[in-house]
TISELUM-239282 format. One record per residue (C-alpha): x, y, z. Coordinates in nm, 2 decimals. Example, Ala and Ser with C-alpha at 12.3 -4.5 7.8 and 13.67 -1.06 7.14 Angstrom:
! TISELUM-239282
[pt [1.23,-0.45,0.78]]
[pt [1.37,-0.11,0.71]]
END
This chain:
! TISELUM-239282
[pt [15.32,6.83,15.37]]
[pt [14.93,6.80,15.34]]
[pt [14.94,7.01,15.12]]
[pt [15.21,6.84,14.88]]
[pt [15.03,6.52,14.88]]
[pt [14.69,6.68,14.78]]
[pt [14.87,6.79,14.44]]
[pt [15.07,6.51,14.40]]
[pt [14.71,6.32,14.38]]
[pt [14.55,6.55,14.12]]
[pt [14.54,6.42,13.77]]
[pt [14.68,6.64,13.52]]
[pt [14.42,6.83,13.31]]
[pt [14.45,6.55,12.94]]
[pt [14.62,6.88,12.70]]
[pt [14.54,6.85,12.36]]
[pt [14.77,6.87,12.08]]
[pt [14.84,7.19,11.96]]
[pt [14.74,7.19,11.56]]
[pt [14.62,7.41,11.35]]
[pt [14.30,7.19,11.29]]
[pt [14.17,7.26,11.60]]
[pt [14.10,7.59,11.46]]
[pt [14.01,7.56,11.13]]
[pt [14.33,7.68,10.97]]
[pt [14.51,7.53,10.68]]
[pt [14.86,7.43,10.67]]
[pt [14.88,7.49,10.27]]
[pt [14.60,7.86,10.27]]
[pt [14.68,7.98,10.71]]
[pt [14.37,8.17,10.75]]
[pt [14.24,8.17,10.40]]
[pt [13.91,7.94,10.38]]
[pt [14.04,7.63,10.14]]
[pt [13.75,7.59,9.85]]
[pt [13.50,7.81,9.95]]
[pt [13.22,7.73,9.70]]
[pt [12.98,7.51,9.88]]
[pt [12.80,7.18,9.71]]
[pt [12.51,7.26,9.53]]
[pt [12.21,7.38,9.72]]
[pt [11.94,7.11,9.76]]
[pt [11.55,7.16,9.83]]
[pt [11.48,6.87,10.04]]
[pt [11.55,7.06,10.36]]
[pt [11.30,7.30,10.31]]
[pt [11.00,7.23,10.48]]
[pt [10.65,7.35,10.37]]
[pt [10.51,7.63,10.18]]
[pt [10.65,7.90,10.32]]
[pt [11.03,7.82,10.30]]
[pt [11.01,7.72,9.95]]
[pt [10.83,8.07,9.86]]
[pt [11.14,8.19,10.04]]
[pt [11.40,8.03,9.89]]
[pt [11.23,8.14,9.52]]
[pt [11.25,8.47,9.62]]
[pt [11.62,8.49,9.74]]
[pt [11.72,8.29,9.41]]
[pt [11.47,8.49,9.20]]
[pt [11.65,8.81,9.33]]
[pt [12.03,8.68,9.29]]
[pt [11.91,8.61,8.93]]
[pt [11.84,8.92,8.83]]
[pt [12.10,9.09,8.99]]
[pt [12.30,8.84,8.86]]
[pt [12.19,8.86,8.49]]
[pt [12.12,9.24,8.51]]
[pt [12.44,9.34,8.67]]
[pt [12.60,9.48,8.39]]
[pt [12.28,9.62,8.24]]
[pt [12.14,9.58,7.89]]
[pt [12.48,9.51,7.69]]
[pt [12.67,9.35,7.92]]
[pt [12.41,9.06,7.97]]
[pt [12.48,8.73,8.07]]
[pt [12.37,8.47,7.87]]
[pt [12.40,8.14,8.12]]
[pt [12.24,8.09,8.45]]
[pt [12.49,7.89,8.66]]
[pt [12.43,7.54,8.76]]
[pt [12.45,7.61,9.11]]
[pt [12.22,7.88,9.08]]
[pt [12.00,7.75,8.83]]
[pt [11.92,7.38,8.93]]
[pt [11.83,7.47,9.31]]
[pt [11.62,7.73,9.16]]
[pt [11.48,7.50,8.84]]
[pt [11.40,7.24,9.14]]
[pt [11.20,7.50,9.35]]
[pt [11.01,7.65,9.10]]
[pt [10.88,7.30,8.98]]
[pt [10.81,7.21,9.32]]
[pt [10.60,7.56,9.43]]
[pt [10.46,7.58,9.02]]
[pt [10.59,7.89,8.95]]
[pt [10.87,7.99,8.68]]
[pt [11.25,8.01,8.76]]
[pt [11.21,8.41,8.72]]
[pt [11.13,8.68,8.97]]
[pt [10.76,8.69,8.98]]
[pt [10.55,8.96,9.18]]
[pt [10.45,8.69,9.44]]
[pt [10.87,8.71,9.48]]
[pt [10.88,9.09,9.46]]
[pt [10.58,9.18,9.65]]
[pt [10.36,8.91,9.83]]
[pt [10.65,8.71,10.00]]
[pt [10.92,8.96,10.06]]
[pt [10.81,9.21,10.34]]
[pt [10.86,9.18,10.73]]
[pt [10.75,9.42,11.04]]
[pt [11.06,9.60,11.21]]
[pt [10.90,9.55,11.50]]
[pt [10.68,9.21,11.51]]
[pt [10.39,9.37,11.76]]
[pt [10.39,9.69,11.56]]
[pt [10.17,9.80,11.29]]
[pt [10.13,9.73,10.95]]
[pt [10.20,10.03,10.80]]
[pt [10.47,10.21,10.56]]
[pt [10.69,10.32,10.88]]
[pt [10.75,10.00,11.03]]
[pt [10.77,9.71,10.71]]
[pt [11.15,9.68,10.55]]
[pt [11.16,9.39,10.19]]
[pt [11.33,9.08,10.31]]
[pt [11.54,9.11,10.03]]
[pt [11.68,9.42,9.81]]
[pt [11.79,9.49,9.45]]
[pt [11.96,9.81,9.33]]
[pt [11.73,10.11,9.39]]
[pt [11.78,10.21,9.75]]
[pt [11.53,10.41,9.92]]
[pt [11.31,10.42,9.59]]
[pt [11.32,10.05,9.54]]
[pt [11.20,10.05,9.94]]
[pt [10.86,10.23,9.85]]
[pt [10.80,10.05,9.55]]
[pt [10.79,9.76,9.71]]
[pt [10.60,9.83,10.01]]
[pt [10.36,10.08,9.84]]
[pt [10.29,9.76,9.59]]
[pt [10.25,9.57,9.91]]
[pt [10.03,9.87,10.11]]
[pt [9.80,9.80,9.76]]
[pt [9.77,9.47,9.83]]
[pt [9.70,9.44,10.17]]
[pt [9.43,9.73,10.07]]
[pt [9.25,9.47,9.86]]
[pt [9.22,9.20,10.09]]
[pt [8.87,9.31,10.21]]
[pt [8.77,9.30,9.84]]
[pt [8.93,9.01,9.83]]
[pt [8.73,8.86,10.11]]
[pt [8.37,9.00,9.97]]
[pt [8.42,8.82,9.67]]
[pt [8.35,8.50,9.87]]
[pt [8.07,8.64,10.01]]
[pt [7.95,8.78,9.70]]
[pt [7.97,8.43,9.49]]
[pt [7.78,8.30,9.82]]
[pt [7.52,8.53,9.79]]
[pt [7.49,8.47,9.39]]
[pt [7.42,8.07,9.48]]
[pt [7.22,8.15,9.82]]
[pt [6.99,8.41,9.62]]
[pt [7.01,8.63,9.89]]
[pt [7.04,9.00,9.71]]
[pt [7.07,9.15,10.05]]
[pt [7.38,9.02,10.13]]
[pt [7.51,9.05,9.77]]
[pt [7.43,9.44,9.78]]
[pt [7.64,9.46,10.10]]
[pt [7.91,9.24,9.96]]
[pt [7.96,9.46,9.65]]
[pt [7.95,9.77,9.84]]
[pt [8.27,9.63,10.02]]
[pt [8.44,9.54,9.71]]
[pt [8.42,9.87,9.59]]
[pt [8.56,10.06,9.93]]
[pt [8.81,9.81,9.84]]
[pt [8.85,9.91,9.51]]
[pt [8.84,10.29,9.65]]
[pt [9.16,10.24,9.93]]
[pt [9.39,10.10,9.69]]
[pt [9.37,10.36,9.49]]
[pt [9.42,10.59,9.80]]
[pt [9.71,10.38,9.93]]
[pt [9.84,10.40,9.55]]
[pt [9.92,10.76,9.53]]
[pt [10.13,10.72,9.82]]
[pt [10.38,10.61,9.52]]
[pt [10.46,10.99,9.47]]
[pt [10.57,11.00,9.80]]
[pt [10.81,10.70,9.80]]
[pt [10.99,10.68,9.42]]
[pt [11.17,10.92,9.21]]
[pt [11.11,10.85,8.88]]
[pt [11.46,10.89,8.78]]
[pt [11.55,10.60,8.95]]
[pt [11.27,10.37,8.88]]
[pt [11.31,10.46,8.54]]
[pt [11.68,10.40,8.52]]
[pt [11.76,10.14,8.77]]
[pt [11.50,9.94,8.90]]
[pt [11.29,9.84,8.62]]
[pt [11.58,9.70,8.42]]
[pt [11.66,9.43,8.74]]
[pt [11.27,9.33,8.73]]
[pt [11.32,9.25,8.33]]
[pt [11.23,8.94,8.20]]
[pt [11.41,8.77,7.89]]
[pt [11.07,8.72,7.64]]
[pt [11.07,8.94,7.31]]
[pt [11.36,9.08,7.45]]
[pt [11.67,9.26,7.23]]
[pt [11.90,9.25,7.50]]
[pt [11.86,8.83,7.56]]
[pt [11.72,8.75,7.23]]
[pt [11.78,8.39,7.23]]
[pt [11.65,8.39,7.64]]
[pt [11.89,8.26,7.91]]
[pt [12.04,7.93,7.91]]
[pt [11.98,7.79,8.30]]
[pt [12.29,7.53,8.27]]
[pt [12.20,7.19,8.43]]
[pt [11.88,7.20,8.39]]
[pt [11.76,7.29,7.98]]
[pt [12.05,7.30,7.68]]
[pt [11.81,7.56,7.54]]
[pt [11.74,7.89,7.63]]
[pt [11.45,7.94,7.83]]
[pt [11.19,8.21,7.77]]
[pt [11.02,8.44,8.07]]
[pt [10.88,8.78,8.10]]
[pt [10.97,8.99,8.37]]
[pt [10.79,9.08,8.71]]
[pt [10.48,9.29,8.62]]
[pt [10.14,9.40,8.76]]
[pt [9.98,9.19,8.57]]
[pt [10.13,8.91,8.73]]
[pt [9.90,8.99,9.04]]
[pt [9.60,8.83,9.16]]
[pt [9.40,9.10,9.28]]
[pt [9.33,9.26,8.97]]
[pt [9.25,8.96,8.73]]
[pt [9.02,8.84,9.07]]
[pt [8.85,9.14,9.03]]
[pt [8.75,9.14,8.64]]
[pt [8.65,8.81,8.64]]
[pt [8.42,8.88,8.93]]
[pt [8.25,9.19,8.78]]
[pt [8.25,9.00,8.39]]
[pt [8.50,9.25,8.32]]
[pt [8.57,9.16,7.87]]
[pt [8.89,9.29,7.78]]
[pt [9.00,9.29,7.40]]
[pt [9.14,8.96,7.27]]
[pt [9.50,9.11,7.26]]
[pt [9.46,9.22,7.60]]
[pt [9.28,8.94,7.74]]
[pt [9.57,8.69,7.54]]
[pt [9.85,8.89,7.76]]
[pt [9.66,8.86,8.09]]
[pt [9.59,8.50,8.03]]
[pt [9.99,8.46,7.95]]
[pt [10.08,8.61,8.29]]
[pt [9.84,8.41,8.51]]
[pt [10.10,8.15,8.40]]
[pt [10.34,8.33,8.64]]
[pt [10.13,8.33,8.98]]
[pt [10.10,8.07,9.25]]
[pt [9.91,7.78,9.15]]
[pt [9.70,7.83,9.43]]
[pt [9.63,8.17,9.30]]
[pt [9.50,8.05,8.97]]
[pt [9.25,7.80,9.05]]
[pt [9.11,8.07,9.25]]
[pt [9.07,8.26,8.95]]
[pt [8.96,7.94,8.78]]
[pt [8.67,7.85,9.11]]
[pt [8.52,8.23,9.04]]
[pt [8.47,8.15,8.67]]
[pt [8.31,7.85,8.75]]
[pt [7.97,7.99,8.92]]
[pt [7.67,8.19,8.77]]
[pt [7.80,8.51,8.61]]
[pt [7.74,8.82,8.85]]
[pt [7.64,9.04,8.53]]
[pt [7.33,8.79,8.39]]
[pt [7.24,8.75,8.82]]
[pt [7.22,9.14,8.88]]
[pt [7.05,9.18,8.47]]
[pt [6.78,8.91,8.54]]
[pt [6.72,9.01,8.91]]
[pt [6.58,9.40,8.77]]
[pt [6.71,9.50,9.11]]
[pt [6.84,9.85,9.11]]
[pt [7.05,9.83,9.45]]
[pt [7.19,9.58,9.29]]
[pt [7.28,9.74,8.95]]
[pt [7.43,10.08,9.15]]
[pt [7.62,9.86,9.36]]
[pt [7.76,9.65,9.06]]
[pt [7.86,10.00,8.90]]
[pt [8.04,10.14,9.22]]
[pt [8.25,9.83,9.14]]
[pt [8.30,9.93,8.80]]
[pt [8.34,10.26,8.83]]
[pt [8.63,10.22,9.13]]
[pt [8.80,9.94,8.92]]
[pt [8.81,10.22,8.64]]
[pt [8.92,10.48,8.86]]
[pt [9.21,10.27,8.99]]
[pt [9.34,10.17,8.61]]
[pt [9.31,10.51,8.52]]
[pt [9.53,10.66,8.80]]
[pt [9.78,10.36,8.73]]
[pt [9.79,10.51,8.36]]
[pt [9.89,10.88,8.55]]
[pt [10.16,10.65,8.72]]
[pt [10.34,10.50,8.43]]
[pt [10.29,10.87,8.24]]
[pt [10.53,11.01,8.54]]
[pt [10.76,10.75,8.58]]
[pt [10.80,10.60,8.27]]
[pt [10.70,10.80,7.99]]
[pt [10.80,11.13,8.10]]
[pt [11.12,10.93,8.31]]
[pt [11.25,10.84,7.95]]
[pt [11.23,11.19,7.80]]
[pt [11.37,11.35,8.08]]
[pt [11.68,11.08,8.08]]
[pt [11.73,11.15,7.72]]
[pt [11.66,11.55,7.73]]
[pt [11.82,11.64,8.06]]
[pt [12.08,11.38,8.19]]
[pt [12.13,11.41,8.57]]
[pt [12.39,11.30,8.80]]
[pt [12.41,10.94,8.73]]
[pt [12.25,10.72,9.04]]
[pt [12.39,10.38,8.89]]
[pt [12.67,10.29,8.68]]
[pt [12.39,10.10,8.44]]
[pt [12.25,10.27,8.17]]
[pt [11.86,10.28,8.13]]
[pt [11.75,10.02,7.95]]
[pt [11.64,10.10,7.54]]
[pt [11.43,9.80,7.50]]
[pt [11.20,9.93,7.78]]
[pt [11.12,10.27,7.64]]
[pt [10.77,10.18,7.53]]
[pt [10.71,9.86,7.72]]
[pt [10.65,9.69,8.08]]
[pt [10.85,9.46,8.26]]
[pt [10.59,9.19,8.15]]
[pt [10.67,9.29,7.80]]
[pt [10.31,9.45,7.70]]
[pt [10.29,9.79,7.50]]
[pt [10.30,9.94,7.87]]
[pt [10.05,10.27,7.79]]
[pt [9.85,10.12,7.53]]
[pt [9.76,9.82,7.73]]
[pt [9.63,9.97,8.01]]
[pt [9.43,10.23,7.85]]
[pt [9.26,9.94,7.67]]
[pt [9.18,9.75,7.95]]
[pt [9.07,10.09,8.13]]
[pt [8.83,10.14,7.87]]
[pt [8.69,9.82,7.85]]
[pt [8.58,9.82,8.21]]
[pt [8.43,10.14,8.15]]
[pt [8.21,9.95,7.89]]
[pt [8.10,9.70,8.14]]
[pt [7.92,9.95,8.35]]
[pt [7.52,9.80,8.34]]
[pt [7.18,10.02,8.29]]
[pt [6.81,9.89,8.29]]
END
């Protein structure tokens, strides 16, 4: 009887109605997702620097794929709105161009596997992938091994522009010396390329998705980015020369490169982070390192200087044995001995002869090469 009265005096547990809403199921599509394209992607979510580097480099990456997908002849000719205003919108914001840049391939898009592990080859993956597999890996994280390989060069230039204003030859000595062990290691790390890449498929696969669409056959017009231009818009691809270290580097040592190759160079500092440039800009602004070392008669000086030189030399001449292998000899071997094909996607013709960036690939870097040779100093 106690018993009874205790369950009489419970309440009922409320039951919902049983619809299909609950669930997120349609009563028109059952389990099919009704209108799946979302609204268009906005920017004012992100939050500082480092998300909107983050969001350039996933949309730069979907564009090329997106563009590139069908290679050279099956090229798309509009950017979609809701791909190309989110990514118009960032790249205004951050001061870069809506294209994959190498800040997007390379200086943003790494992580560790393991977060307390090492910087090193074995434990870093790319955030984010295009066609390439395994060979597409190295080349990005060899590119990024480089780069990390500079930043104690990187960091002696501030001491060496400190020294130049402080007088102090000492310290300037010292400071040179560093940037050419610098120098020296990312040569050393470069050669792990060999390693890392088959030329086949960088040659045939990966450098068509880093294409730009400047003096270009295949987009000749450029790419229409719907929503934001009724033009099409111009931009060469990711390149080299689109990174930091290198142009940091020249203008440190005086470095006077032809006025073709100088004019290229110049075009592609358009393509790195603001940030980047002034830097570039703030090392042209103080006494020349050349007329300090020249008027100072200082021969520690003067062998330091050309240790700089001659590593900066050494490392443009190796990238010259580089684009030999795996682009050069690449393109006769794909038209002389055809191998199992590694990608539906044809190598590209209009990049036979010429970088990503769009330069006469060979004969621009043997030019600049040989110009830094020139810069070496003697009393």
């Amino acid at each position: 009887m106690h018993i009874t009265m205790e369950m009489n005096n419970e309440h009922p547990k409320e039951q919902l109605p049983f619809t299909l809403r609950r669930f997120h199921i349609s009563e028109d599509y059952g389990f099919l997702l009704p209108d799946p394209l979302m609204p268009l992607l906005s920017s004012q979510y992100l939050q500082g620097h480092k998300e909107l580097y983050l969001a350039h480099v996933v949309l730069s990456y979907i564009t090329m794929g997106y563009v590139w997908q069908e290679g050279e002849k099956g090229t798309i000719k509009v950017l979609p709105r809701n791909l190309a205003i989110p990514f118009g919108e960032i790249s205004r914001v951050l001061g870069l161009p809506p294209i994959l840049v190498h800040a997007d391939f390379v200086l943003v898009n790494w992580k560790k596997k393991n977060p307390y592990g090492p910087l090193e080859f074995e434990n870093l993956e790319p955030i984010i992938c295009l066609p390439g597999g395994a060979s597409l890996r190295g080349f990005i994280l060899v590119t990024f091994l480089v780069e990390k390989a500079a930043a104690p060069g990187i960091k002696a230039v501030a001491q060496v522009v400190n020294s130049i204003l402080q007088l102090d030859n000492r310290l300037l000595e010292k400071a040179l010396q560093e940037v050419a062990s610098s120098l020296r290691d990312m040569t050393r790390v470069l050669k792990k390329m060999h390693d890392c890449v088959d030329p086949a498929i960088f040659y045939g696969v990966i450098r068509l998705f880093l294409s730009g669409w400047r003096d270009n056959p295949a987009l000749p017009e450029g790419l229409i980015y719907e929503g934001v231009c009724d033009k099409p818009l111009v931009y060469s691809g990711g390149s080299a020369a689109q990174s930091t270290t290198l142009h940091t580097f020249d203008e440190l040592l005086g470095i006077q490169h032809c006025r073709e190759s100088t004019a290229f160079l110049h075009q592609m500092r358009e393509y790195m982070p603001p940030h980047h440039r002034a830097f570039i800009k703030e090392i042209q602004s103080v006494p020349p390192l050349r007329s300090h070392i020249l008027s100072s008669r200082n021969e520690g000086l003067c062998s330091a200087y050309n240790m700089c030189v001659s590593a900066l030399s050494d490392l443009r001449t190796y990238h010259i044995a580089m684009v030999a292998k795996y682009i050069i000899a690449a393109a006769r071997n794909a038209k002389t001995k055809p191998s199992e094909p590694t990608s539906s996607i044809s190598p590209p013709s209009f990049l036979e002869e010429r970088g990503t960036g769009g330069s006469e690939v060979l004969s621009f870097l043997k030019s600049v090469r040989d110009t830094t040779k020139e810069a070496m100093l003697t009393f």
